[in-house]
N, C-alpha and C positions, 0 to 999 in steps of 0.2 A: 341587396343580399337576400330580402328576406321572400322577395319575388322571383330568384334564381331556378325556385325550382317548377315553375310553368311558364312552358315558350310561349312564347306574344305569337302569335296566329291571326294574319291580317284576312283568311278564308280556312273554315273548319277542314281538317285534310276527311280524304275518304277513308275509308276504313278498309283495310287492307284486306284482299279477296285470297284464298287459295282458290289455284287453280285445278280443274278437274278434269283430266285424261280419259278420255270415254276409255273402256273396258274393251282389248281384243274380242272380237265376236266368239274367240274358242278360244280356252284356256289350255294353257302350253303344257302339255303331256301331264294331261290330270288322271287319266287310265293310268299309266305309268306309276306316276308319283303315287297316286292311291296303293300301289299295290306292292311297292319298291319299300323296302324296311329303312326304316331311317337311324339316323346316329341319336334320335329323342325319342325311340318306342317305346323305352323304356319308364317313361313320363308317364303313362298311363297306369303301371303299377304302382306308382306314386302317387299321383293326383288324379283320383277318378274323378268324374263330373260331375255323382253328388256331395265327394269333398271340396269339389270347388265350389258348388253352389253354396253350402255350407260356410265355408268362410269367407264367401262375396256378402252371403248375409250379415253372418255376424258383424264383420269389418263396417258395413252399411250401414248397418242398425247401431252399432255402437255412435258411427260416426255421426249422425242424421239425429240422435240423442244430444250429441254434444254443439248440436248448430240449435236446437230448435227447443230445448229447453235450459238454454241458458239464461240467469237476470241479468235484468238490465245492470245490476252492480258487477257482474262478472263481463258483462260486455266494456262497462265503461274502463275495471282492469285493465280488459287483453288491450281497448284504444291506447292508455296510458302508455303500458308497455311496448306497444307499437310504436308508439310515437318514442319512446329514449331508444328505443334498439333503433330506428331511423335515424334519428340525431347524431350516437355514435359513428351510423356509418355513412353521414352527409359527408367526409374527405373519401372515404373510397368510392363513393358515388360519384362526387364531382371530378374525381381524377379518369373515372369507367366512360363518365362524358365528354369529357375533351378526349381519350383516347378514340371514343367511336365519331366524335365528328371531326377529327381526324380523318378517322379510316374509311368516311362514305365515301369521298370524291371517286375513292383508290375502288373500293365497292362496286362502285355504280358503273367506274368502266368496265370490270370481269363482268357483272349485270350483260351489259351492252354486251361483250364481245362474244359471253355464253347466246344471249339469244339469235346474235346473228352466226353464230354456228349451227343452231338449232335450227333456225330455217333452213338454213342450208341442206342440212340433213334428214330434214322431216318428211318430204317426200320418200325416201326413203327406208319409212317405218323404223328407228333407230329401236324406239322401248322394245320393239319384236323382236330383235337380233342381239338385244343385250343378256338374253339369259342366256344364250351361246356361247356371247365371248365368257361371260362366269362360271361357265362350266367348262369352257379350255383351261382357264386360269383356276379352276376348282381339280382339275384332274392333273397340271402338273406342279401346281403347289398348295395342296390341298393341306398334306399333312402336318404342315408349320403352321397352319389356322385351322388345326381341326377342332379347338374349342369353340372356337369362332363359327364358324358352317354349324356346329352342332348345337350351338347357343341357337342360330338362325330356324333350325329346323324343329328344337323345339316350339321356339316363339312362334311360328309358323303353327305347330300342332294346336297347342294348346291356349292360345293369347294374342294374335296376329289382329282377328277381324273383329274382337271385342276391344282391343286398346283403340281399332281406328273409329269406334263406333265412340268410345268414349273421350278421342281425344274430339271430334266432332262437335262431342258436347259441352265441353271447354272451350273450343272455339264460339262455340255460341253463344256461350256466357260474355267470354270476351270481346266479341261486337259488340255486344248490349254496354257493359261496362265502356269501353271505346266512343261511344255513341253517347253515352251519358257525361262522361269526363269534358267532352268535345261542347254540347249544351252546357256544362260548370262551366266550362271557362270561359266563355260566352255573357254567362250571366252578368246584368246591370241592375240591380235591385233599386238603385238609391239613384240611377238615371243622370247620372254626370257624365258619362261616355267614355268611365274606365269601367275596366272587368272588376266583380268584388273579390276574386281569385288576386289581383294586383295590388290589392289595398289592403289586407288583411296580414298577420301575423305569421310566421312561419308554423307555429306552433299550430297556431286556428287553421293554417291551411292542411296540414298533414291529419286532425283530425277529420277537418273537411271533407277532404280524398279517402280515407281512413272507410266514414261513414258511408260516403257513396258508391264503394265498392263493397260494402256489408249491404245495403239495403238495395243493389241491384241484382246481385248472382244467387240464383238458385240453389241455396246451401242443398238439398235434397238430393240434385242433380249432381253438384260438386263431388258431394260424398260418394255416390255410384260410380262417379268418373273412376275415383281413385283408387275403391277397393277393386274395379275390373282393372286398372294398370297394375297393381301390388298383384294379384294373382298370377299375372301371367308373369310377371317377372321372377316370383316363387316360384312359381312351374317350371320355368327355365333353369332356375339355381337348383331343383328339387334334383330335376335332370341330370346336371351336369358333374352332382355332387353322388349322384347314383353309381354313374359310369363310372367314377372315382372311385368310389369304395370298391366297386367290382376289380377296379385293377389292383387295388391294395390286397384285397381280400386273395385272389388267385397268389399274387406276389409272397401272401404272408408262406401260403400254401406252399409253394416250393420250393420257402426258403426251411418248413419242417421236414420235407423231404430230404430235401439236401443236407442234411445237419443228423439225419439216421445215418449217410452213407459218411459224412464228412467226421461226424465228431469220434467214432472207432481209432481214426489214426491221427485226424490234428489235436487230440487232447494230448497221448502221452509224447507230441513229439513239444509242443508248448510247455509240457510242463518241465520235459527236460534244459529249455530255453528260461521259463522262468524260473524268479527264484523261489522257496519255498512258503515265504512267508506271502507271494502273490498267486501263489496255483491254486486258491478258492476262488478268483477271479477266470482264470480260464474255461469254465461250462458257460458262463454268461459272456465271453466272449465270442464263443463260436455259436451260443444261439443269435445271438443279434447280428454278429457277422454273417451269418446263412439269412436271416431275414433280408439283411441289408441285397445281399445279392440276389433273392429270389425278388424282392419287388425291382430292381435293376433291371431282372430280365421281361419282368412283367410289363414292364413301362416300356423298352423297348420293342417287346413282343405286342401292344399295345399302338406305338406309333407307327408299327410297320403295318397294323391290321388297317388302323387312319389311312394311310397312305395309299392302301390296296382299294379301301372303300370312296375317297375321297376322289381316287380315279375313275372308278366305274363311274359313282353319281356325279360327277360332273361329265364324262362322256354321255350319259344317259340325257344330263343337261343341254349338251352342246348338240346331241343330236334332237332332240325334241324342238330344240327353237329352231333348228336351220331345217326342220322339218313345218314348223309354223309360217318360217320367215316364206319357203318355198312357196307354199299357199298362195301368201300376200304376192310375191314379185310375179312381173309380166317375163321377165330376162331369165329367170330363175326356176325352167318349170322342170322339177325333180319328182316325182311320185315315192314318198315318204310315208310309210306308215310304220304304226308302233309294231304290227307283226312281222313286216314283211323282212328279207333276206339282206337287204341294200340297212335299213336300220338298223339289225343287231351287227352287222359289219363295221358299220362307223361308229360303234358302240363301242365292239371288241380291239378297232385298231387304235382309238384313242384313247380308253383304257391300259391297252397293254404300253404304247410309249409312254403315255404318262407316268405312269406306275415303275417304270424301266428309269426313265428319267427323274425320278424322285429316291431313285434306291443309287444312283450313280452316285448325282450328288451327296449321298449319303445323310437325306431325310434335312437338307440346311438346304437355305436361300443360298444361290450362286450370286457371285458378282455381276452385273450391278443391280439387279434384283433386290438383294439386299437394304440396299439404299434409296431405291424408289418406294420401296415397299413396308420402310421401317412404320408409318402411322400405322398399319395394321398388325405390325409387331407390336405394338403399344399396346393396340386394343387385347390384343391373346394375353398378352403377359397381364394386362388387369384383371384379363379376365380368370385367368388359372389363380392371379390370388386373391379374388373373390370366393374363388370355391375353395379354396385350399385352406382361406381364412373361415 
């Protein structure tokens, strides 16, 4: 039992490699996209770059504080405390492991039947043609995941190329860490030809691993990882909580308009409706009621604006990659450019059915759409009560 929780390893495994996609030689419609307004511009009057640098520091410095001048009596603490919050949850650990060694067999064949699709198709430049197909499907159903697209375009602006720099650098803490665990348990101190990871204590082992993941990863590193993920995820939320406020704030707006023309004649015809002892409640009826309908129309006016914008930039999408894809194919030779007359064609015709076809449907997923497509209903709807919270 008390050896449960390190696998007996008869050859130390490799350490798991991510793989690295060399880079298109040209970047798919970066004139374009440079110059095209996005649904996250508004991020920058929010989170300028020396208020980001600002609280990348701070976040750092706080955090780079609390790794490096901690005592040893505070360290032996957080071990303690590590080790009962472990112990608590050794049943839902043990139950998380038979479920995933369960689920590799099941893994490792989608593994297998992904890559040999992937060859399959790799002659054929797939990563080049996929920002085509995301801008069809961005241009006829854009406006049911416009928090989503516009989650994406901030993260894009403002936190894209320092989260991948940073998760980098997590990854290569975690080789180190990986590489070390791999040498523990290995180890033979007392030379009988068991591991001392096998013989030892649950308790001694967890501080063991405990210790050996403190005294390998670069607490310095750590902490910059995190304040450059925390920021860009802030900058997203800053965003998204912007565009919000603007729709409320326009909404509140026309619901005071509406309530000069409206309350002249709904007040004394309610008040002939109520009785007397409730007509001090009727002015506070018809302002909240005017409210209520002017942000109604705001939010509508609002998803219809999504749906207009969501068409275009994905048409702008779809033609920029099958403008890239052209390039690459020998079978496929189109002369595509971002000025030319045949571009903004395929721009404006994919735009407008998109856009046609997202107001039929009347701004909702059709059948069976709906249903193939519900994980990314999940994600939007997390994501609007994220901001909303």
């Amino acid at each position: 039992m008390e050896a449960g929780l390190v696998q007996r390893k008869a050859q130390p495994e490799s350490t798991p490699e991510i793989k690295q996609h060399p880079k298109p030689e040209s970047e798919i419609g970066t004139k374009t996209l440079n110059r095209t307004p996005t649904a996250a511009g508004s991020v920058a009057s929010v989170l300028s770059s020396d208020s980001i640098a600002a609280l990348k520091g701070s976040m750092g410095s706080s955090l780079n504080r609390s790794f490096t001048t901690m005592s040893p009596k505070r360290k032996q603490e957080l071990v303690e405390s590590s080790v009962a919050l472990l112990q608590k949850a050794k049943p839902v650990v043990e139950m998380a492991k038979q479920a995933s060694t369960a689920a590799i067999p099941y893994l490792l064949i989608v593994q297998e039947y992904f890559f040999l699709a992937w060859a399959y198709v790799e002659p054929y430049h797939p990563e080049e043609f996929a920002p085509a197909l995301l801008g069809l499907f961005m241009a006829f159903f854009g406006s049911q995941f416009f928090t989503t697209f516009a989650a994406v375009e901030a993260y894009r602006v403002c936190g894209w190329q320092r989260t991948v720099d940073c998760l980098s650098a997590l990854y290569s803490d975690f080789r180190k860490v990986w590489k070390a665990n791999q040498e523990d348990d290995e180890e033979d101190a007392d030379g009988n030809g068991i591991s001392d990871v096998l013989e030892i204590p649950t308790r001694e082992l967890a501080l063991r691993k405990i210790n050996l993941v403190i005294t390998t990863v670069d607490p310095l590193k750590i902490a910059d990882a995190i304040s450059g993920i925390s920021v860009g995820f802030m900058g997203v939320l800053a965003s998204l909580r912007t565009q919000l406020a603007q729709t409320i704030t326009i909404g509140v707006t026309l619901g005071d308009i509406t309530r000069e023309f409206v309350e002249p004649i709904a007040e004394p015809v309610l008040n002939s409706i109520v009785p007397a002892a409730y007509q001090k409640w009727t002015p506070v009826v018809i302002i909240y009621g005017s409210k209520a309908v002017g942000v109604s129309v705001a939010w509508s006016l609002h998803r219809i604006i999504s749906a207009f914008y969501t068409a275009i930039r994905g048409a702008q999408l779809f033609a920029q990659g099958l403008a890239h894809y052209a390039d690459r194919s020998e079978a496929f030779q189109i002369p595509l450019e971002d000025d030319s007359s045949m571009f903004a064609g395929i721009v404006t015709g994919v735009a407008a059915i998109g856009f046609l076809t997202q107001v039929f449907y009347e701004l909702t997923l059709p059948f069976p759409f709906n249903i193939f497509l519900w994980p990314l209903s999940l994600i939007e709807y997390l994501l609007m009560w994220i901001v909303v919270a």
